[in-house]
Backbone as a chain_set.jsonl record, in Angstrom:
{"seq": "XXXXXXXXXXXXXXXXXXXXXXXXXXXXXXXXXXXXXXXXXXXXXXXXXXXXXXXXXXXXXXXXXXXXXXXXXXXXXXXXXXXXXXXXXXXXXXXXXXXXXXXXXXXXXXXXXXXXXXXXXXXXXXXXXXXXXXXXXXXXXXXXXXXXXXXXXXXXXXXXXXXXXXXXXXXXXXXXXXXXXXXXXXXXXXXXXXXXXXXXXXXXXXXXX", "coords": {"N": [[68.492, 1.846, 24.232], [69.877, 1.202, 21.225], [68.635, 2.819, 18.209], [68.725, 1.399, 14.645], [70.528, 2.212, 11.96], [69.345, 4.292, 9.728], [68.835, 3.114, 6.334], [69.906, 4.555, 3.112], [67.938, 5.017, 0.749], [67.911, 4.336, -2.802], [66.713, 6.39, -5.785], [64.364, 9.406, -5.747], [63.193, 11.471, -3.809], [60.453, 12.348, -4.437], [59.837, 10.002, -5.513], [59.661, 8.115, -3.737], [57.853, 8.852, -2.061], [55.587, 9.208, -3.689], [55.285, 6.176, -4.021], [54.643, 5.219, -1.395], [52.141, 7.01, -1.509], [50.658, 5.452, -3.596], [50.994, 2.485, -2.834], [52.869, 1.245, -3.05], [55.434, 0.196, -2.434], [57.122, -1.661, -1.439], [56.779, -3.685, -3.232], [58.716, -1.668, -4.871], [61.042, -1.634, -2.987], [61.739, -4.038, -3.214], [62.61, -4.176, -5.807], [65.084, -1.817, -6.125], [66.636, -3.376, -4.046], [67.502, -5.724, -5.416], [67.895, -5.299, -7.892], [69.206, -2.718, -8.604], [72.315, -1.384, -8.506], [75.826, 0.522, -7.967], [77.194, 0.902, -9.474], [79.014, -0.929, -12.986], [78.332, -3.754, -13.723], [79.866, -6.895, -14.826], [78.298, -8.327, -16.576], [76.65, -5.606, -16.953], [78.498, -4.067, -18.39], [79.204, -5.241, -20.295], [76.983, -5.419, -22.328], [76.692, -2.517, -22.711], [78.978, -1.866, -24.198], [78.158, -3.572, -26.658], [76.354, -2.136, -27.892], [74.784, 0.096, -30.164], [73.39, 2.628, -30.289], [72.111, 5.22, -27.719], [70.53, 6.879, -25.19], [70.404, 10.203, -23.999], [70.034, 11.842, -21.235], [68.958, 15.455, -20.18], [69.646, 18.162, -18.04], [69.358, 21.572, -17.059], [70.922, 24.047, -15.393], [68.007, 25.18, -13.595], [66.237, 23.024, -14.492], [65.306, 22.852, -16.434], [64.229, 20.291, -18.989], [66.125, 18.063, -20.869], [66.113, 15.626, -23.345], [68.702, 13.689, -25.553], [70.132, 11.918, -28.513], [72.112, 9.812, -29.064], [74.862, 7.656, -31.115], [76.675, 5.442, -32.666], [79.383, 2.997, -33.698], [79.359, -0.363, -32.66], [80.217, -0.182, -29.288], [80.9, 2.611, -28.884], [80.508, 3.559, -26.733], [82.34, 4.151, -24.336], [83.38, 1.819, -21.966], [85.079, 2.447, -19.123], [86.221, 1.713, -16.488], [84.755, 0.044, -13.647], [83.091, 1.904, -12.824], [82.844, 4.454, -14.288], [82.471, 5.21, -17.303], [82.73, 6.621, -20.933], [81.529, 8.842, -23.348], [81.645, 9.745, -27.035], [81.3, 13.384, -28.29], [80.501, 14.213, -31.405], [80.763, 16.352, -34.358], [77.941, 18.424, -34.999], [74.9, 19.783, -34.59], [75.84, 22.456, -34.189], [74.123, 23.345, -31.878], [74.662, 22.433, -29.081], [72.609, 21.441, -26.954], [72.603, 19.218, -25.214], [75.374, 19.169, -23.777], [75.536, 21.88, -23.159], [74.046, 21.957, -20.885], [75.07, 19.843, -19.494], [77.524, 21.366, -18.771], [76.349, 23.178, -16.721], [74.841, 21.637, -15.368], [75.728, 18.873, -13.855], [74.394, 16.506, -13.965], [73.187, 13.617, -15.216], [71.331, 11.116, -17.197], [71.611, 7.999, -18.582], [70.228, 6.006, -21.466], [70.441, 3.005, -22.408], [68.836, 1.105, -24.962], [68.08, -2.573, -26.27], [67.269, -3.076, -29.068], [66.872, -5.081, -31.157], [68.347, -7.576, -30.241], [68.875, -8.227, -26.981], [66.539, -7.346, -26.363], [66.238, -5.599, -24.311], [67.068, -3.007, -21.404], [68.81, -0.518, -20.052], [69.655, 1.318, -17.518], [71.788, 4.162, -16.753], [73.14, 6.428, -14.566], [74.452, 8.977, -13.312], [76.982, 11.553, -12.524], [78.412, 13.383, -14.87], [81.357, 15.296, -16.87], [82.673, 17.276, -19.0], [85.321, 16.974, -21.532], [88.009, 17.445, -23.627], [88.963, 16.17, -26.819], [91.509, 16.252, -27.099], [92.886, 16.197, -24.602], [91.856, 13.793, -23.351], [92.55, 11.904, -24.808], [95.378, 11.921, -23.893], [95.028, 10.962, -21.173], [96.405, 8.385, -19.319], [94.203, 6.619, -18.904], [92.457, 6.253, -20.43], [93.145, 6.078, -23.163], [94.089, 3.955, -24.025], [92.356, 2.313, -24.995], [90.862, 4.214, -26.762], [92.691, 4.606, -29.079], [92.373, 3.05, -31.336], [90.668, 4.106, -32.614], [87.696, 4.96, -35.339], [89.384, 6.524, -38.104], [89.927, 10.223, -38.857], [89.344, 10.743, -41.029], [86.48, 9.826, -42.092], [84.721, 11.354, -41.138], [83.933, 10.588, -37.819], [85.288, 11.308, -36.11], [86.414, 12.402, -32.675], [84.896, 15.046, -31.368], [85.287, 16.094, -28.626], [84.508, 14.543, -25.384], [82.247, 13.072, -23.064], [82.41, 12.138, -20.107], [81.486, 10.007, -17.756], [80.757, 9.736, -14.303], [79.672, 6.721, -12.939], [76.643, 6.515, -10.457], [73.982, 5.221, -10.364], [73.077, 2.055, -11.79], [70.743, 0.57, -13.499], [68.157, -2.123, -14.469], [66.073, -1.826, -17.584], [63.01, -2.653, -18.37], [61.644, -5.481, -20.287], [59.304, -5.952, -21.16], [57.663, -4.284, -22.677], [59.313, -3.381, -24.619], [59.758, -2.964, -28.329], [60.927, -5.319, -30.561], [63.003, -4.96, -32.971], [64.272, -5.129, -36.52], [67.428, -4.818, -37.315], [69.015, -2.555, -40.442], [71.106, -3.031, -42.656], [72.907, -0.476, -43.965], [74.437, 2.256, -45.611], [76.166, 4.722, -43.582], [76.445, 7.881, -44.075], [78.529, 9.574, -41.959], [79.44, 12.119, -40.412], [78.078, 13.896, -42.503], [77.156, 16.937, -44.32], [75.322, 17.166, -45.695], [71.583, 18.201, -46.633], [69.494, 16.87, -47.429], [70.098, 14.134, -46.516], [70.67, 14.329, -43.621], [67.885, 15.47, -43.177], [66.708, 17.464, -43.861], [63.936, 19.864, -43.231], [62.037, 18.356, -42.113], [59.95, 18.402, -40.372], [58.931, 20.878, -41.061], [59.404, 22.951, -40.123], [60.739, 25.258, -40.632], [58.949, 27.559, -41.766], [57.013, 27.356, -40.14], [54.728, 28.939, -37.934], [56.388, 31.479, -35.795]], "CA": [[68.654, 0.883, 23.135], [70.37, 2.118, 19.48], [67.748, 2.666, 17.092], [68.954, 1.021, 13.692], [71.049, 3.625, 11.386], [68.033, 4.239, 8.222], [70.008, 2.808, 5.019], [69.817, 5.632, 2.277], [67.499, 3.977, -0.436], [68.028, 5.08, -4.33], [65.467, 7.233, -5.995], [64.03, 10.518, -5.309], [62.226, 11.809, -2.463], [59.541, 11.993, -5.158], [59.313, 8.427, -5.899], [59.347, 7.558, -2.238], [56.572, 9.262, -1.429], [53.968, 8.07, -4.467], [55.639, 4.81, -3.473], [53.955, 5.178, -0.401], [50.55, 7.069, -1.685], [50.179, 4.437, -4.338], [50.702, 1.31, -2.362], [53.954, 0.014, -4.332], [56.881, -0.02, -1.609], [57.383, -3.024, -1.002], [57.689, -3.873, -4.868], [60.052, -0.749, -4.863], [62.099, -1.663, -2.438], [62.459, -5.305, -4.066], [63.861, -3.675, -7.096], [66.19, -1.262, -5.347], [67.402, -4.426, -3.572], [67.749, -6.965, -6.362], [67.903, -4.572, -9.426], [70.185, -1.415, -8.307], [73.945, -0.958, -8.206], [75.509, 1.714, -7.768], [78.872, 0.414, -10.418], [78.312, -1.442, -13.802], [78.976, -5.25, -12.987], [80.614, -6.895, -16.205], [77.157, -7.895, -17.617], [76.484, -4.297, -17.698], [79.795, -3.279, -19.158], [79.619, -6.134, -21.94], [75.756, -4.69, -22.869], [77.378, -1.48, -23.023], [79.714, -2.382, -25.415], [77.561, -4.096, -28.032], [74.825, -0.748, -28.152], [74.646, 1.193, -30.82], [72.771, 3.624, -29.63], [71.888, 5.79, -26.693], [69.795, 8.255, -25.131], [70.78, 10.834, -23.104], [68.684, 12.915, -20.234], [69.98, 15.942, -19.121], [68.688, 18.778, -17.194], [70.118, 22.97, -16.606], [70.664, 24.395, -14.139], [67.079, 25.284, -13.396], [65.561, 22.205, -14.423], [64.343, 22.484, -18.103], [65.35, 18.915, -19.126], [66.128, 17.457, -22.394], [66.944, 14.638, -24.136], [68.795, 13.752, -26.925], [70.102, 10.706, -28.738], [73.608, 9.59, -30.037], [75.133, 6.841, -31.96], [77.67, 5.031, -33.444], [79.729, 1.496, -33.953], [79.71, -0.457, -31.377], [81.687, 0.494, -29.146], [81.042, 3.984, -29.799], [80.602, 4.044, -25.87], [83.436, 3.095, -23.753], [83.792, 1.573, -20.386], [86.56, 2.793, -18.693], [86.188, 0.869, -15.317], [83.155, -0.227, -13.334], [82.663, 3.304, -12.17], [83.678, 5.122, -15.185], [82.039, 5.19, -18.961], [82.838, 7.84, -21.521], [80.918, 8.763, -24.778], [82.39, 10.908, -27.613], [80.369, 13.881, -28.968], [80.903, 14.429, -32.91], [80.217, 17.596, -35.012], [76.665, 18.158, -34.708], [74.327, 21.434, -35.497], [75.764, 23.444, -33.43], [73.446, 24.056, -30.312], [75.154, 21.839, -28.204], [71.828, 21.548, -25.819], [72.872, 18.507, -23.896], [76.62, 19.726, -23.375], [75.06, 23.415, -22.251], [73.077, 21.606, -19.91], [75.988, 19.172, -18.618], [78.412, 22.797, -18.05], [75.645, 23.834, -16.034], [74.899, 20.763, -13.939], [76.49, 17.554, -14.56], [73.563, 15.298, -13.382], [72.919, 12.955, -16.871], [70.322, 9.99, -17.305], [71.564, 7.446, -19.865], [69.414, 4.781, -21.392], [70.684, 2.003, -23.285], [67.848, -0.189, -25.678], [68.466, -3.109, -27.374], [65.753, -3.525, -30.148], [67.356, -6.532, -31.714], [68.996, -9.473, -30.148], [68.167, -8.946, -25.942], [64.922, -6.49, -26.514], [66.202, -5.493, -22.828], [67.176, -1.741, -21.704], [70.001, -0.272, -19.2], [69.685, 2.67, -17.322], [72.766, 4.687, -16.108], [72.853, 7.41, -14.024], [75.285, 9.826, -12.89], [77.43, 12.95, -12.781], [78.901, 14.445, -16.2], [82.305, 16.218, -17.361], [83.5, 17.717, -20.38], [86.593, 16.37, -21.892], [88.365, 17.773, -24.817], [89.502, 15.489, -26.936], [93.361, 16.123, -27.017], [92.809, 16.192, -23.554], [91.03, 12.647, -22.882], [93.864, 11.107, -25.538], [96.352, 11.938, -23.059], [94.857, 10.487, -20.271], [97.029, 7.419, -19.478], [93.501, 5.133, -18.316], [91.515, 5.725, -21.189], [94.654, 6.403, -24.059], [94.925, 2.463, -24.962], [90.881, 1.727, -25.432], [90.285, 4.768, -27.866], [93.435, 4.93, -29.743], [91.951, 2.613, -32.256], [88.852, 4.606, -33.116], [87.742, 5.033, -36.885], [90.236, 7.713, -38.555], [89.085, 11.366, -38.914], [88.979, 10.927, -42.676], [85.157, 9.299, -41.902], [83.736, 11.923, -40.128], [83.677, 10.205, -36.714], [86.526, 11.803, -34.971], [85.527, 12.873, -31.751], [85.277, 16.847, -30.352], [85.132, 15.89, -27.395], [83.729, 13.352, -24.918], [81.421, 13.333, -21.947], [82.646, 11.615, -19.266], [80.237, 9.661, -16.391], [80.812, 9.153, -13.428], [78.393, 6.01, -12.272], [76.14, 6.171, -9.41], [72.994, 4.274, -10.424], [72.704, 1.235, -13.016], [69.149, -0.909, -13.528], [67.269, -2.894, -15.882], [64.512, -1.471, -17.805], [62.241, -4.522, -18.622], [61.934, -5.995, -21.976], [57.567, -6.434, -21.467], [56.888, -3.129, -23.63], [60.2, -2.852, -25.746], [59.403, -3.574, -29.457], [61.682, -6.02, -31.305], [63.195, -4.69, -34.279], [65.691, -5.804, -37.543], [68.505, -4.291, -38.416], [68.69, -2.753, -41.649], [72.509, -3.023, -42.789], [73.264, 0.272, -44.748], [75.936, 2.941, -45.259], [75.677, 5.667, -42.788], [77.345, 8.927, -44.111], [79.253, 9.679, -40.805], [79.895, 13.915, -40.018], [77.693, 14.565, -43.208], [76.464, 18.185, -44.051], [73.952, 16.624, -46.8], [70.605, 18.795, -45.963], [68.321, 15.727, -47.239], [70.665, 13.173, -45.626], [70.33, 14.724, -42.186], [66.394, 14.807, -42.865], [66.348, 18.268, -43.84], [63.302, 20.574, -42.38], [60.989, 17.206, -42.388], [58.516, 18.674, -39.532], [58.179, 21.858, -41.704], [59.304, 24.081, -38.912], [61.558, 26.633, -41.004], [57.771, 28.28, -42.344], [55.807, 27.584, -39.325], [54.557, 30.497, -37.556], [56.962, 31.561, -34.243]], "C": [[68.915, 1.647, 21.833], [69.241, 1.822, 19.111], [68.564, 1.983, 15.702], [69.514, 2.132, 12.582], [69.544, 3.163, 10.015], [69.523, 4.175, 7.083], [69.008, 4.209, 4.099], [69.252, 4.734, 1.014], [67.783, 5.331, -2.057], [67.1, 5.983, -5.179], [65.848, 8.473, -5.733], [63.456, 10.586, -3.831], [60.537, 11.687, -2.987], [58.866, 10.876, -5.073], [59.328, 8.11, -4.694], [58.001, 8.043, -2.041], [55.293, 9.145, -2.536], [54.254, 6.978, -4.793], [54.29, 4.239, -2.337], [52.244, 5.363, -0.975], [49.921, 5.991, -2.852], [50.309, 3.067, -4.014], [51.749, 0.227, -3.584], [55.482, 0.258, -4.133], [57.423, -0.972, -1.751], [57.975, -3.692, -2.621], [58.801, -2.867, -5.292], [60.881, -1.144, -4.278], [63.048, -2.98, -3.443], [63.215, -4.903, -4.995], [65.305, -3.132, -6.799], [67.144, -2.473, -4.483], [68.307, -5.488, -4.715], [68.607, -6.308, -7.699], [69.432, -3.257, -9.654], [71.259, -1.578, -8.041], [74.29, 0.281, -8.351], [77.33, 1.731, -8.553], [78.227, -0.262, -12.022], [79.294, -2.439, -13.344], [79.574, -5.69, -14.676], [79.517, -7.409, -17.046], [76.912, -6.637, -18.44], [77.7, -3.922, -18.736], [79.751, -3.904, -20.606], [78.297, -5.77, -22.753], [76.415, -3.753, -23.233], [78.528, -1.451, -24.495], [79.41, -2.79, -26.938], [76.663, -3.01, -28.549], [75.686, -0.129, -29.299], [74.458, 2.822, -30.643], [72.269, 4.147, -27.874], [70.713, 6.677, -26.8], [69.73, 8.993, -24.102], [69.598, 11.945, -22.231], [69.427, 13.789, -19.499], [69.183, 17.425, -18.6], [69.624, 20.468, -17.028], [69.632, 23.237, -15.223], [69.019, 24.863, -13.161], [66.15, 24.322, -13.731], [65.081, 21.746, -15.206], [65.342, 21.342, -18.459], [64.959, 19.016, -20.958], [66.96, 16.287, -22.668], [67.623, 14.424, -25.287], [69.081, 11.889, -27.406], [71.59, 10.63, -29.305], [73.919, 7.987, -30.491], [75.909, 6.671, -32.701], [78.191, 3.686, -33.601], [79.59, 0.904, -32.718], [80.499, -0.747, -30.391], [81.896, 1.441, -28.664], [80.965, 4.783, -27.896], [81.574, 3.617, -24.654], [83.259, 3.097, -22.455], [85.092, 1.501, -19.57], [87.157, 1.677, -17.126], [84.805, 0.785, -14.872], [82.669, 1.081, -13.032], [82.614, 4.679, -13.486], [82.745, 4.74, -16.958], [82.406, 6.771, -19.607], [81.823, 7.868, -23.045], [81.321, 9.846, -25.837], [81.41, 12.003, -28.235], [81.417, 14.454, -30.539], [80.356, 15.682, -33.231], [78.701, 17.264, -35.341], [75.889, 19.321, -35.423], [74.511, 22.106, -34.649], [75.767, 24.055, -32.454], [73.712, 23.262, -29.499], [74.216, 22.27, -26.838], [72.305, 20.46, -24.819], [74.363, 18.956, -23.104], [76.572, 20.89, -22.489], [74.696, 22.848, -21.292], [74.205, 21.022, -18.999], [76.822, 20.424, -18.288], [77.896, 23.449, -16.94], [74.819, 23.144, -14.359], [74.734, 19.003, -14.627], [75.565, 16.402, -14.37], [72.897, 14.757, -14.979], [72.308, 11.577, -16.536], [70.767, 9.128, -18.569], [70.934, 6.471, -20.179], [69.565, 4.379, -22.631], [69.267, 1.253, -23.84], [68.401, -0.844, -26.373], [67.29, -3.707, -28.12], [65.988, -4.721, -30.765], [67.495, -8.175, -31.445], [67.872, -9.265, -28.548], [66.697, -8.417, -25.646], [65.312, -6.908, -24.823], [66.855, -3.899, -22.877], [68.221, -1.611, -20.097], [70.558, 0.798, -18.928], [70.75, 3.067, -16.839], [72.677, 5.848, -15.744], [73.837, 7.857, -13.372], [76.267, 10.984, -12.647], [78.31, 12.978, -13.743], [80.167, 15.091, -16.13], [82.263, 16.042, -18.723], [84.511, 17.738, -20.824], [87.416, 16.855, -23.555], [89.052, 16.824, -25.571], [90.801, 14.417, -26.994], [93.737, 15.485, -25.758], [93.038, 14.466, -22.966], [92.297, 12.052, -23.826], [94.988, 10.823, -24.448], [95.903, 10.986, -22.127], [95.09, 8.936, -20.043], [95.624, 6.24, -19.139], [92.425, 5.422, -19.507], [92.398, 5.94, -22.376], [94.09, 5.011, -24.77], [92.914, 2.312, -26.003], [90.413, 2.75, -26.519], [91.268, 5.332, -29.149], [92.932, 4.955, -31.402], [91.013, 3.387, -33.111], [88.939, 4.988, -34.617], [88.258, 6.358, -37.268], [89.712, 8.644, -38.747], [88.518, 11.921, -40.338], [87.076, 10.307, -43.249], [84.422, 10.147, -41.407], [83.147, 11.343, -38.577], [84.481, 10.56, -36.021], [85.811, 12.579, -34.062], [85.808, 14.012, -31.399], [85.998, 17.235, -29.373], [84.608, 14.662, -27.071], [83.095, 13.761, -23.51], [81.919, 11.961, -20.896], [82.194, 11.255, -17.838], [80.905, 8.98, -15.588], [79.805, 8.015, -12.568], [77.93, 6.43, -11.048], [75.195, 5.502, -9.421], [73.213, 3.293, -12.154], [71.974, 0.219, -12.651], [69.388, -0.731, -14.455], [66.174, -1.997, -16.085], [63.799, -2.589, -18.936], [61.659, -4.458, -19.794], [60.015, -5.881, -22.441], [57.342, -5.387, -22.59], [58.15, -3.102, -24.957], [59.937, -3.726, -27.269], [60.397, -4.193, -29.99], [61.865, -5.158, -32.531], [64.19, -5.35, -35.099], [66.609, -4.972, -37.972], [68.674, -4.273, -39.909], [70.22, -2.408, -42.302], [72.557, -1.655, -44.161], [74.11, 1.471, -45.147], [74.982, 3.994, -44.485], [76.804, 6.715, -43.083], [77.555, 9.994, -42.923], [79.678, 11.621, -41.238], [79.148, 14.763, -41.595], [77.288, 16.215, -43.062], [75.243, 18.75, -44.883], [72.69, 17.391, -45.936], [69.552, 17.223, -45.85], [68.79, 14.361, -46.65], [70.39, 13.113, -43.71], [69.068, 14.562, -42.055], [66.122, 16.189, -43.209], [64.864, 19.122, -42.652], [61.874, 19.832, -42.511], [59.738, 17.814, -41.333], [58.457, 20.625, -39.901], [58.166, 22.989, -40.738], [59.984, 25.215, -39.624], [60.587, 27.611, -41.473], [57.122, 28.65, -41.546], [55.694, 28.967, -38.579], [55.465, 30.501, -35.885], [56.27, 32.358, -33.116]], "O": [[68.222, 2.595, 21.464], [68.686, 0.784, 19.472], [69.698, 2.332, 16.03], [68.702, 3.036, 12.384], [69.055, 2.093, 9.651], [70.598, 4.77, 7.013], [67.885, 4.647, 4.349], [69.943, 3.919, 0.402], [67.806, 6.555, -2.183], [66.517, 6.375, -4.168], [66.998, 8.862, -5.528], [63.39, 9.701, -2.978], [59.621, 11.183, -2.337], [57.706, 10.685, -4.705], [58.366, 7.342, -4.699], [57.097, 7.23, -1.847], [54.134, 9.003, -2.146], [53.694, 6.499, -5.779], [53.438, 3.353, -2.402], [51.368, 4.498, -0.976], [48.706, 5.798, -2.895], [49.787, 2.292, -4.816], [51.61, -0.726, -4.35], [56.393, 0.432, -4.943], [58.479, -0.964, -2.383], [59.099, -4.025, -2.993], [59.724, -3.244, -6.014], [61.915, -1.146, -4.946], [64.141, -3.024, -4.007], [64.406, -5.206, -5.068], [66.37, -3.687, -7.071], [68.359, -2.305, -4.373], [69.489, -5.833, -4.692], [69.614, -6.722, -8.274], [70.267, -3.092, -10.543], [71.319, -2.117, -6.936], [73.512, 1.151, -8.741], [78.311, 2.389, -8.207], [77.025, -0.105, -12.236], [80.419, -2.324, -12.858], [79.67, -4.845, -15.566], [79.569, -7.082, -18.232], [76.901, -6.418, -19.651], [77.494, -3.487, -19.869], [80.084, -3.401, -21.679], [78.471, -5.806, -23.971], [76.95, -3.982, -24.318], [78.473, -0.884, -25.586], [80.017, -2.536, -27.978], [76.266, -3.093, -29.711], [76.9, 0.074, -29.333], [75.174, 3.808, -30.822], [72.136, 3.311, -26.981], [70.099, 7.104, -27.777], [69.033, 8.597, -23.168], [68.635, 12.584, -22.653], [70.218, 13.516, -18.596], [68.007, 17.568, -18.935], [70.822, 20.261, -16.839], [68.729, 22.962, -14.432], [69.116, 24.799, -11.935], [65.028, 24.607, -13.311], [64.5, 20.661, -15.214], [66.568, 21.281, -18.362], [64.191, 19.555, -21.755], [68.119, 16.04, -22.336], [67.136, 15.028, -26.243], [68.522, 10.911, -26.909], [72.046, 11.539, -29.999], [73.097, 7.14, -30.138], [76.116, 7.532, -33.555], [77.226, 2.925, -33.668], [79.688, 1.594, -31.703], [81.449, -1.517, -30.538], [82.903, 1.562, -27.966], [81.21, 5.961, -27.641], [81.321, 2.547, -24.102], [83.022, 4.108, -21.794], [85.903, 0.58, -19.481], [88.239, 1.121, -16.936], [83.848, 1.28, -15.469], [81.439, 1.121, -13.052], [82.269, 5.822, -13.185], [82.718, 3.576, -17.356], [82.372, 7.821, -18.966], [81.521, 6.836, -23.645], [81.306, 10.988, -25.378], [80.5, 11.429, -28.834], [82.564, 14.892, -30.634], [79.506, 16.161, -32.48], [78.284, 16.202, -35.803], [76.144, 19.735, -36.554], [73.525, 22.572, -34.078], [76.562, 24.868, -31.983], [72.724, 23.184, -28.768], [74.593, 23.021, -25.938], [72.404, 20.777, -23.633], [74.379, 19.053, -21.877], [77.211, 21.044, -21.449], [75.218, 23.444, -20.35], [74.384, 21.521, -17.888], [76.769, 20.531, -17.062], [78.589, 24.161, -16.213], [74.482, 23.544, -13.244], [74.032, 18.356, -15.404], [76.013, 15.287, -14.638], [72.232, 15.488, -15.712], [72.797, 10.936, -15.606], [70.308, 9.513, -19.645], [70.849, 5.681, -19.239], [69.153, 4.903, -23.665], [68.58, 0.79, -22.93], [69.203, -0.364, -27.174], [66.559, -4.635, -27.772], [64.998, -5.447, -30.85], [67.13, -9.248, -31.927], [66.721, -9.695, -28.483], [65.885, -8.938, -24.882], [64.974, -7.916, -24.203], [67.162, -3.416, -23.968], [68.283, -2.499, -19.247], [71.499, 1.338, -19.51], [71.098, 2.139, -16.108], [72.098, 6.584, -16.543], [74.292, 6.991, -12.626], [75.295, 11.729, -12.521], [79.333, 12.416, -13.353], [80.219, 15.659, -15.039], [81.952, 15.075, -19.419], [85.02, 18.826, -20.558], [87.037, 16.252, -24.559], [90.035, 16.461, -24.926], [91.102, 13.224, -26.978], [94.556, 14.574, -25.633], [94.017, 14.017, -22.369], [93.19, 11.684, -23.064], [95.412, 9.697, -24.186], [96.506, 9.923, -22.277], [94.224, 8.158, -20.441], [95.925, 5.047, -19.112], [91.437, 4.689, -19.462], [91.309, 6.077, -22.934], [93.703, 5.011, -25.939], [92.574, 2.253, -27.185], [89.561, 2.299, -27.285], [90.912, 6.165, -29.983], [92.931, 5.829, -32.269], [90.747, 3.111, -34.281], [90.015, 5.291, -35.134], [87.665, 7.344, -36.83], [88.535, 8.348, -38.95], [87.782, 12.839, -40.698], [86.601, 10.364, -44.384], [83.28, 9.764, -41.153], [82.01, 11.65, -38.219], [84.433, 9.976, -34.938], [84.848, 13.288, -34.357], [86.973, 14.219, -31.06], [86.844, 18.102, -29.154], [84.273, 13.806, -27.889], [83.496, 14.769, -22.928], [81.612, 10.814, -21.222], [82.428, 11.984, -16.874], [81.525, 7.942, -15.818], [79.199, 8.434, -11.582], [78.853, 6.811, -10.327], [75.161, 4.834, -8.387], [73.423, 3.767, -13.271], [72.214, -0.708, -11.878], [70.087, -0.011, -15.169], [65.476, -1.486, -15.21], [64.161, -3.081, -20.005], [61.2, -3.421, -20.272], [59.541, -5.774, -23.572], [56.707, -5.839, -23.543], [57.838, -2.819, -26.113], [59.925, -4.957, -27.306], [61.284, -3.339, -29.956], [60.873, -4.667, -33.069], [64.976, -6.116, -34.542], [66.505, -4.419, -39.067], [68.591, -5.265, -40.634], [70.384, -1.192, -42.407], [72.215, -2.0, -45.292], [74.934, 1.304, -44.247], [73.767, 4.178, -44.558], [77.909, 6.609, -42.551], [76.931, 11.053, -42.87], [80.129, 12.058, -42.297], [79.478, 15.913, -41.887], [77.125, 16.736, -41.959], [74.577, 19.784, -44.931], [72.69, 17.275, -44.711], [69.07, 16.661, -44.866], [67.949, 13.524, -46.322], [70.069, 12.227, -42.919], [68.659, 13.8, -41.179], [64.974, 16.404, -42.821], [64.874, 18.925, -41.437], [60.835, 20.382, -42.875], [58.574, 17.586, -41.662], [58.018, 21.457, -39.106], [57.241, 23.777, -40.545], [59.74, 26.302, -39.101], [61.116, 28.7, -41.694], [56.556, 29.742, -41.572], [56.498, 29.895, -38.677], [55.219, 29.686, -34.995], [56.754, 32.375, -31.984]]}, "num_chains": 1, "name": "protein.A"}
């Protein structure tokens, strides 16, 4: 008699197994059933669209992770197809830690919040390239959607862009996320203002190394 092929569930090996020692399969699986794709459906894509902001998770080759955060109009992250999102990186300080990290291993965690209107959150998950900008212009399937983008005379012209390939997109649930208001005000875009940026606010340029 065939045994049944085992379906390949989403996760880690990790989370499977203090699935198991904590007695919270069964509610795992439900999610992974109900919750998990492995594309963004056009809900997701039209969330995507309205964000502001992001926050990126990314990991080197050995494992030291980091996050960071980016931001811009919205917009600022494009959906290329269901499989497909890109995000542009702007002049920054420099140490291009999440970029080092994506050259080194493309596996990236993104997580959408919306503090405002759906106070709901929208994880994406999947493998990373590095796109030069000239480059990504050319490219006849994303060309038309970023032609438009705000002129380079703003400081938002893009470097580059990071380019995801989907494999996981959930919900992350609204019970804990705090409501907030938008506070409508100019945002000096590719500044190099010290006290604009926030200067050395956690007093680290003194502290002891």
């Amino acid at each position: 008699m065939l045994t049944p092929e085992r379906v390949a569930l989403p996760g880690s090996d990790g989370e499977h197994a203090l699935q198991e020692k904590c007695d919270t399969t069964a509610r795992a699986h439900a999610f992974y059933q109900h919750q998990v794709l492995g594309y963004l459906n056009p809900s997701m894509q039209a969330f995507i669209t309205r964000q502001e902001i992001m926050f990126v998770g990314t990991a080197d080759r050995h494992g030291e992770a980091d996050t960071s955060f980016r931001a811009g109009l919205p917009g600022f992250v494009r959906v290329l197809d269901e499989k497909t999102l890109a995000y542009p990186e702007y002049r920054g300080n420099g140490v291009m830690s999440s970029l080092g990290n994506v050259s080194e291993n493309p596996h990236v965690g993104l997580l959408f919040v919306d503090f405002i209107e759906g106070k709901i959150g929208l994880h994406v998950n999947g493998r990373a390239r590095i796109v030069e900008n000239d480059e990504f212009l050319r490219d006849a399937s994303a060309s038309e959607s970023v032609r438009g983008d705000v002129p380079p005379a703003t400081g938002r012209r893009a470097e580059r862009w990071v380019v995801v390939s989907v494999a996981e997109a959930y919900i992350h649930c609204s019970k804990h996320i705090p409501r907030m208001q938008k506070i409508h005000e100019e945002i000096q875009w590719g500044t190099d203002d010290v006290r604009v940026k926030g200067g050395d606010y956690f007093k680290a340029k003194d502290s002891p190394r």
